[in-house]
VEXDOZA-79089 format. One line per 3 residues: number of its first residue (from 0); their letters; for each residue y, x, z of N, C-alpha, C, CB. Coordinates in nm, 2 decimals. Glycine has a CB too. Example, Ala and Ser with C-alpha at 12.3 -4.5 7.8 and 13.67 -1.06 7.14 Angstrom:
2
0) AS) -0.57,1.32,0.78,-0.45,1.23,0.78,-0.33,1.32,0.78,-0.45,1.13,0.90  -0.22,1.28,0.71,-0.11,1.37,0.71,0.00,1.29,0.79,-0.06,1.41,0.57;
end
This chain:
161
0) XXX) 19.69,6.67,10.02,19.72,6.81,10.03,19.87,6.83,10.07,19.69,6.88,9.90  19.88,6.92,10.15,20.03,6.93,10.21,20.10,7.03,10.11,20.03,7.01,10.37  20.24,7.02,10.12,20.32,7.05,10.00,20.42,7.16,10.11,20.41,6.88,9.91;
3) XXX) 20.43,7.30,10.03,20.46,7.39,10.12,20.60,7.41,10.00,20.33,7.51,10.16  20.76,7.47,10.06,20.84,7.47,9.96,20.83,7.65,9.98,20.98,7.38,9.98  20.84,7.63,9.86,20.83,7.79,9.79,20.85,7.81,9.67,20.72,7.84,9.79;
6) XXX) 20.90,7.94,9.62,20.99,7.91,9.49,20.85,7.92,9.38,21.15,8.06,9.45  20.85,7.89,9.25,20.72,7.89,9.19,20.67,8.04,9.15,20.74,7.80,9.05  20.55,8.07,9.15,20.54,8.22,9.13,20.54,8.24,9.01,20.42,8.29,9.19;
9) XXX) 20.58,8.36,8.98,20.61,8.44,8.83,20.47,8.51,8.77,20.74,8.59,8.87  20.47,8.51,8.66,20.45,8.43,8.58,20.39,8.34,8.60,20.42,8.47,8.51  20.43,8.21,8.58,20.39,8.06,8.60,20.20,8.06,8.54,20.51,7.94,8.48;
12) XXX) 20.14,8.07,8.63,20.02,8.04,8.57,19.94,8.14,8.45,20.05,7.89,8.52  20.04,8.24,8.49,19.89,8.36,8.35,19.80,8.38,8.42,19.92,8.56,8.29  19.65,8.40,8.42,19.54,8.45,8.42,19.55,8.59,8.46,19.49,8.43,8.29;
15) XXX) 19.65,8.67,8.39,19.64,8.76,8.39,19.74,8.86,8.55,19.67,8.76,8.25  19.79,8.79,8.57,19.90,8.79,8.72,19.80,8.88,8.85,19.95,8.58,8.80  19.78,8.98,8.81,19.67,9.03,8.97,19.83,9.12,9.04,19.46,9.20,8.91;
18) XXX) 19.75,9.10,9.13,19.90,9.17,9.21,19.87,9.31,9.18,19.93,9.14,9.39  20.00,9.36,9.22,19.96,9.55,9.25,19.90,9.59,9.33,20.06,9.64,9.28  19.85,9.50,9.47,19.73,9.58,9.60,19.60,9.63,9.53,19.67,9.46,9.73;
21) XXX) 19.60,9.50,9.43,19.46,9.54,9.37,19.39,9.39,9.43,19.38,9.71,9.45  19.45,9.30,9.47,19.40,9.14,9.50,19.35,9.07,9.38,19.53,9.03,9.55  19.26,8.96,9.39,19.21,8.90,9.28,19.28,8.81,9.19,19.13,8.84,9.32;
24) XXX) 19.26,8.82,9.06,19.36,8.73,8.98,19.33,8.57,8.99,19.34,8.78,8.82  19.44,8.52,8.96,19.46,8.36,9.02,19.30,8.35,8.87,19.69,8.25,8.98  19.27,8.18,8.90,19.14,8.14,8.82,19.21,8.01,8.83,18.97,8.16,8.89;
27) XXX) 19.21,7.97,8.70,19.29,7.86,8.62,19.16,7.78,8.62,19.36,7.89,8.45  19.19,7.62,8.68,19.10,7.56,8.67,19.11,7.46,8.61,19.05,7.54,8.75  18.96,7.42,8.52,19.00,7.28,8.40,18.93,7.19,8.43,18.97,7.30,8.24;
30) XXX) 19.00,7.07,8.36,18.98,6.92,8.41,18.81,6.90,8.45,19.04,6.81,8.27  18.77,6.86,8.56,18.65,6.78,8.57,18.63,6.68,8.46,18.64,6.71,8.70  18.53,6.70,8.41,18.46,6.56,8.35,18.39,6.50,8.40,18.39,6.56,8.26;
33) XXX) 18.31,6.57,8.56,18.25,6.48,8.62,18.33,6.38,8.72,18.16,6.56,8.68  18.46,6.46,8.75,18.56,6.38,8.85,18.65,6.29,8.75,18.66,6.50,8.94  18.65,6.29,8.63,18.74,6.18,8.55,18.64,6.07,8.50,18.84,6.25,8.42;
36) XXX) 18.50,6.15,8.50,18.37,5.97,8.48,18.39,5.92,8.62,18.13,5.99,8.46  18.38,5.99,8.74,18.36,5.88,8.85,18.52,5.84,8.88,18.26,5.94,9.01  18.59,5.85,8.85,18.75,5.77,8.90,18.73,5.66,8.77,18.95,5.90,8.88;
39) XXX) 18.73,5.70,8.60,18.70,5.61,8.53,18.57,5.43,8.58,18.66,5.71,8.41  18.49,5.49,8.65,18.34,5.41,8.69,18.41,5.32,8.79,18.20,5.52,8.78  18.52,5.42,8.88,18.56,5.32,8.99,18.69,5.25,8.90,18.62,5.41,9.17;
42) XXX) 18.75,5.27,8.85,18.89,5.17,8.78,18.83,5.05,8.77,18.97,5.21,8.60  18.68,5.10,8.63,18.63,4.98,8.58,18.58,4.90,8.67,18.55,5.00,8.50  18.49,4.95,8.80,18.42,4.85,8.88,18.51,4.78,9.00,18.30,4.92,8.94;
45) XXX) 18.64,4.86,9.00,18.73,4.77,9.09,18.81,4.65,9.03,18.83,4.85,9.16  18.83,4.68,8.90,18.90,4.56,8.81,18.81,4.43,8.81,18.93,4.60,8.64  18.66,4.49,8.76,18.57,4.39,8.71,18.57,4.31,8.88,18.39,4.47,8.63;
48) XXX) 18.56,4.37,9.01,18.56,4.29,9.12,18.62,4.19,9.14,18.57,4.33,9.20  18.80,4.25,9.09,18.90,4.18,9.14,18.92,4.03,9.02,19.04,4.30,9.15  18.85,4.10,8.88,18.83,3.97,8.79,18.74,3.87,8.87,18.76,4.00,8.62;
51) XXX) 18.67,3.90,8.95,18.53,3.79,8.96,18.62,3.73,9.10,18.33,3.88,8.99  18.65,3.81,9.17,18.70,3.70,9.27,18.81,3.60,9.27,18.72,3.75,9.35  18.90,3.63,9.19,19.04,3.58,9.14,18.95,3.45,9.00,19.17,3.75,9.06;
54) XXX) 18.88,3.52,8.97,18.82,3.38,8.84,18.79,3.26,8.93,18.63,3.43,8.74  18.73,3.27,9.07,18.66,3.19,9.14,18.76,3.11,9.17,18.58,3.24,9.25  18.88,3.14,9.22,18.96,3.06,9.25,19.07,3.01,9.15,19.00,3.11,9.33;
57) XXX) 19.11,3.12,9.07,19.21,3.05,8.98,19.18,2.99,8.86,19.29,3.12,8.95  19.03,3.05,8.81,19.00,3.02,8.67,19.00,3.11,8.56,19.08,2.93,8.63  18.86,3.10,8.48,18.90,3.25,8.42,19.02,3.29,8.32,18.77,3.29,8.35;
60) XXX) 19.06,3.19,8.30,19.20,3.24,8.22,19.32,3.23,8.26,19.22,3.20,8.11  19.34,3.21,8.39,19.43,3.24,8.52,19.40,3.38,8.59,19.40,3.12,8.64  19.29,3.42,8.62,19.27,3.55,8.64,19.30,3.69,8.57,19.17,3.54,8.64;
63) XXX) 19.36,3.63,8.46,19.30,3.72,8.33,19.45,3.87,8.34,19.30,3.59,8.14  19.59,3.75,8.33,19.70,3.87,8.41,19.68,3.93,8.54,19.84,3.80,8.43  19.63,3.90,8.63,19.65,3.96,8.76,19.53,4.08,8.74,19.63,3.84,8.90;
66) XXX) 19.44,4.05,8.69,19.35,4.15,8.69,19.41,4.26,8.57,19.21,4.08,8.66  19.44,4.22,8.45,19.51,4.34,8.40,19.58,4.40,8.47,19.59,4.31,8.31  19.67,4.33,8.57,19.78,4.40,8.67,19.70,4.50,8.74,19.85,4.29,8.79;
69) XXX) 19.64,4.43,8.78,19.56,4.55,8.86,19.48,4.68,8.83,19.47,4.49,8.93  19.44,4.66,8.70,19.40,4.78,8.61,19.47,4.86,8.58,19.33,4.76,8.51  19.57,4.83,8.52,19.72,4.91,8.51,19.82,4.96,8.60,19.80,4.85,8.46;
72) XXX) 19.76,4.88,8.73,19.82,5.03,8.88,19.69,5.04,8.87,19.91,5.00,9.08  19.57,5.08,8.88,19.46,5.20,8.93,19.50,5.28,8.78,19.26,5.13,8.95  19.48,5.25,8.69,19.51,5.36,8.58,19.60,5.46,8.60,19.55,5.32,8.46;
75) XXX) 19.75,5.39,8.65,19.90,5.47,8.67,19.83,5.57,8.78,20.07,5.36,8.74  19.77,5.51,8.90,19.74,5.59,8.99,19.65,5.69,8.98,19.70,5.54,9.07  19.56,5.64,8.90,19.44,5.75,8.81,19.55,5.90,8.75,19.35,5.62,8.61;
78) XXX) 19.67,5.85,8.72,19.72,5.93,8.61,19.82,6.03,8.72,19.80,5.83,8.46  19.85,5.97,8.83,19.93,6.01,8.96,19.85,6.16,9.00,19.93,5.87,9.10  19.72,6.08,9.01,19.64,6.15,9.08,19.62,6.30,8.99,19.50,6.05,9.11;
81) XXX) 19.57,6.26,8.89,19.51,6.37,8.80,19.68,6.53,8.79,19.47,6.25,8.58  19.79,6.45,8.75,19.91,6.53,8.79,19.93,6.62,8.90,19.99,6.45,8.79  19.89,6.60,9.00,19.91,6.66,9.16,19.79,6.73,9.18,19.93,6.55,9.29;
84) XXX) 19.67,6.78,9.11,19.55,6.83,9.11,19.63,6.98,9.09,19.44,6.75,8.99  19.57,7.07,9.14,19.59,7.19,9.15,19.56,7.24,8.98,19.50,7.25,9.28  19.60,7.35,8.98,19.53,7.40,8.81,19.50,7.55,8.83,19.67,7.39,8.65;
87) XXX) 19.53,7.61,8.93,19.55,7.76,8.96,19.45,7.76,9.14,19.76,7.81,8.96  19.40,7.90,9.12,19.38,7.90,9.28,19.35,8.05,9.26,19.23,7.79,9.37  19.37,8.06,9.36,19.35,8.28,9.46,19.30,8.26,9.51,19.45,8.39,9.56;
90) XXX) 19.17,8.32,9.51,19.10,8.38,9.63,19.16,8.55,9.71,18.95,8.39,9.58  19.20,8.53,9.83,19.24,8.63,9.85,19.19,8.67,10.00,19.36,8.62,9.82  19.24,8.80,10.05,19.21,8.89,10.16,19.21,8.80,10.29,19.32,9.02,10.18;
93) XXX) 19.34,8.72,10.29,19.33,8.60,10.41,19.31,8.50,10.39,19.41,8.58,10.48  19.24,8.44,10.28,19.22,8.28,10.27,19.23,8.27,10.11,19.36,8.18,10.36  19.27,8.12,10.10,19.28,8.10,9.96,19.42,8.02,9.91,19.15,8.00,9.92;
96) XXX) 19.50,8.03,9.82,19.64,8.01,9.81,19.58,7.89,9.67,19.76,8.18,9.77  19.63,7.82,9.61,19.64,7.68,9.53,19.77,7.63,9.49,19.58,7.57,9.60  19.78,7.64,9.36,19.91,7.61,9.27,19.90,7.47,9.21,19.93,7.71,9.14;
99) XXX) 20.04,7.44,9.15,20.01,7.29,9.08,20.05,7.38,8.92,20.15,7.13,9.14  20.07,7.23,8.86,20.09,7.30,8.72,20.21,7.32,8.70,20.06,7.23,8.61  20.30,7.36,8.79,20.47,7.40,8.74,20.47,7.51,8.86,20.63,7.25,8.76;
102) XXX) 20.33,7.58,8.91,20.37,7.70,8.94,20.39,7.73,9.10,20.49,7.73,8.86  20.41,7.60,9.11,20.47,7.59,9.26,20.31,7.55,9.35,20.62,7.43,9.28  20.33,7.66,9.47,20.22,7.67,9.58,20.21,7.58,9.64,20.21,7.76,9.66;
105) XXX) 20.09,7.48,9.64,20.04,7.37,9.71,20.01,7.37,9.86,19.92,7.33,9.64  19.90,7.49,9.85,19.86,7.53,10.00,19.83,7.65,9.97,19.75,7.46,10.10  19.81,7.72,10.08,19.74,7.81,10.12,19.73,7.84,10.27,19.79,7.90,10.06;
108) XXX) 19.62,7.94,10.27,19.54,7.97,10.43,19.41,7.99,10.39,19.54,7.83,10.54  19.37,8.03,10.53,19.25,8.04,10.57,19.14,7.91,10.54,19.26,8.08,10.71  18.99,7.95,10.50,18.88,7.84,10.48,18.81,7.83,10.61,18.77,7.87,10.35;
111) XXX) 18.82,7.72,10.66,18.77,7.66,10.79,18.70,7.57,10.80,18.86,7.61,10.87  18.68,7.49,10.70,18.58,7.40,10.68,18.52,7.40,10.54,18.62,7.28,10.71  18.41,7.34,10.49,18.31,7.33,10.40,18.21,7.22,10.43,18.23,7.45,10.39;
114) XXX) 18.16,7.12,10.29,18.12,7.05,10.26,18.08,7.03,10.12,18.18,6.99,10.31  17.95,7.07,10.13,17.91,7.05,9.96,17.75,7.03,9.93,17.95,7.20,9.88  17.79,6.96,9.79,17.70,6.80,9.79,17.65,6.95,9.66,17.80,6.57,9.73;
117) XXX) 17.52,6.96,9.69,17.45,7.00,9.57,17.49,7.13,9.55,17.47,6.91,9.45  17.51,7.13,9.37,17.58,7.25,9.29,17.70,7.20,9.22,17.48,7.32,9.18  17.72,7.11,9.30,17.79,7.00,9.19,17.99,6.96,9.25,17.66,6.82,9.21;
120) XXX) 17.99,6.99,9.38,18.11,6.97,9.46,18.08,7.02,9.58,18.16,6.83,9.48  18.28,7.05,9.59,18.30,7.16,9.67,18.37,7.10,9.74,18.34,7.27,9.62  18.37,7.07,9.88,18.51,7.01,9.96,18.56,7.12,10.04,18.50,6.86,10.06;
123) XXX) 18.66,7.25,10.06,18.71,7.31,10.16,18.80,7.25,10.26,18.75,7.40,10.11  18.84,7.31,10.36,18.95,7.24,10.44,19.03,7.42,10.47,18.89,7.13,10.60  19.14,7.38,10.42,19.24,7.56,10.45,19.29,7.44,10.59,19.44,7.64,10.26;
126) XXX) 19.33,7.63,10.65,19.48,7.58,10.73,19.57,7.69,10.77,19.44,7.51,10.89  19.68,7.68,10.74,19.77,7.70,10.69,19.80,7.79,10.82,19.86,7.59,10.62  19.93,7.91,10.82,19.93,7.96,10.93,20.01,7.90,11.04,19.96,8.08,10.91;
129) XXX) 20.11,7.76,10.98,20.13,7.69,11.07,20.10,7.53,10.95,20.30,7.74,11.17  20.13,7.46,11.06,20.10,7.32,11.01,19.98,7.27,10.99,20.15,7.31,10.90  19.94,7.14,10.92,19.85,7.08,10.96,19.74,7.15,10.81,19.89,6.89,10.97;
132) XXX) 19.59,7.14,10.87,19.51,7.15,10.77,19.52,7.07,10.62,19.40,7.11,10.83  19.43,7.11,10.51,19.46,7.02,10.42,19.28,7.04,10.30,19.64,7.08,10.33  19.25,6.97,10.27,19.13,6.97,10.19,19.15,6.99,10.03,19.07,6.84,10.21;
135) XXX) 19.07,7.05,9.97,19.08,7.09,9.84,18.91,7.04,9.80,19.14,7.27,9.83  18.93,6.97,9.70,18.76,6.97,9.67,18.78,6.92,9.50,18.65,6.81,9.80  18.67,7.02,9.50,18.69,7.11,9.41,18.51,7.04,9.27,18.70,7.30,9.52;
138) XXX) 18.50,7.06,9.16,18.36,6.97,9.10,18.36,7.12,8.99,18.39,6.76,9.01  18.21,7.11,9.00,18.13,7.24,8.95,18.20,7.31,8.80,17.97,7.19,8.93  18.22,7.18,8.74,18.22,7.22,8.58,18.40,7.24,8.59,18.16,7.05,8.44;
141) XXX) 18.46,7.24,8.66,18.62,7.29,8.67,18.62,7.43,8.70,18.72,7.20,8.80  18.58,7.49,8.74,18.60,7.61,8.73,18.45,7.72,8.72,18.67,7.62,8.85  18.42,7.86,8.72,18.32,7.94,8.63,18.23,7.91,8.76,18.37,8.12,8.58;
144) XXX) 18.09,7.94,8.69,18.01,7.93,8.82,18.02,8.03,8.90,17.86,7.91,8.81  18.02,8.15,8.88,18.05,8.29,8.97,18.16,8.22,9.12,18.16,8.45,8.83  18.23,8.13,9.07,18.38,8.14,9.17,18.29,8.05,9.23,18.56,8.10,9.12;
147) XXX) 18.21,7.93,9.15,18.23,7.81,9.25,18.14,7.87,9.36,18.19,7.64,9.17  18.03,7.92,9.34,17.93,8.06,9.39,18.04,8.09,9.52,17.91,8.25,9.23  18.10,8.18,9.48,18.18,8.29,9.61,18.25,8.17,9.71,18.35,8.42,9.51;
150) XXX) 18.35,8.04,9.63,18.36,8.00,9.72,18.25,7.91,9.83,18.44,7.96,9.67  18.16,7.86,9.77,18.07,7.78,9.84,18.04,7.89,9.96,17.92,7.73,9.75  18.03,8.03,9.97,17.99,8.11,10.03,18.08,8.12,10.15,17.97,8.21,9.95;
153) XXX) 18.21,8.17,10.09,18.37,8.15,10.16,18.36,8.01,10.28,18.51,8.09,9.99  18.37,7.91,10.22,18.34,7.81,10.28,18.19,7.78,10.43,18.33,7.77,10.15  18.11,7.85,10.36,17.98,7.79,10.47,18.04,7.93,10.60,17.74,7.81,10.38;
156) XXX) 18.09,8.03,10.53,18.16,8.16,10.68,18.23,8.09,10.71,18.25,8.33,10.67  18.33,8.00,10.65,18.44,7.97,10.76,18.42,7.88,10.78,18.57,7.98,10.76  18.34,7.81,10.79,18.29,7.65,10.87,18.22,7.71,10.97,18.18,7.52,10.77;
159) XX) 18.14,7.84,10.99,18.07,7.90,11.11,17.90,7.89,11.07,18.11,7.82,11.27  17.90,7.80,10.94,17.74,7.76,10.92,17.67,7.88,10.87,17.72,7.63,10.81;
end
């Protein structure tokens, strides 16, 4: 996701923040459980690989630090990742705008693309009024079904489908 500089918007993340046009209030979105089982599924099944191939050669109790090593950067990265995840999003008149958790605007723009698996995930692509596109994808149980609803909708108009 591209990182746009802009001062953080006021009030930092209330719910309650609708503008004065009469635009839609930001929708605070909470952690996937389905997106933190499958990153957890992949830690574990990439460690357990990197144990089995490193056992072959070094021995399984030669293997045993390097593979911790390596579970402890996918975790840090697990934890990288989860940090830079949006927590806020607008739907609005020209597109959709996306916050981090200190307030400050990630992207925003227009929905141009769509991709979605089921009822279950949401992948958009914004693009911005200049600069490069950026993808937001988004899992069912993080935010209300009504929204994930409007956007899936948002999405298939501006993909042209």
């Amino acid at each position: 996701m591209t990182r746009q500089s802009t001062a953080p918007a006021a009030p930092a993340l209330s719910p309650e923040s609708a503008e004065p046009d009469g635009a839609s209030q930001r929708i605070l979105l909470r952690r996937s459980v389905a997106i933190w089982a499958a990153l957890g599924i992949f830690v574990l099944t990439a460690t357990l690989a990197v144990y089995a191939c490193l056992a072959l050669h070094l021995g399984a109790w030669q293997a045993i630090p390097f593979t911790l090593a390596v579970w402890a950067w996918l975790a840090l990265c697990s934890l990288r990742y989860e940090r830079a995840q949006p927590v806020a999003l607008k739907i609005g008149p020209d597109g959709l705008s996306v916050w981090n958790r200190t307030g400050a605007l990630l992207a925003q723009g227009r929905i141009v693309g769509c991709s979605q698996w089921s009822g279950r995930l949401l992948m958009l692509a914004l693009m911005p009024e200049q600069g490069r596109s950026c993808t937001l994808l988004l899992a069912a149980d993080a935010l209300p079904a009504p929204i994930f609803r409007e956007l899936a909708v948002l999405g298939r108009r501006g993909a042209g489908a």
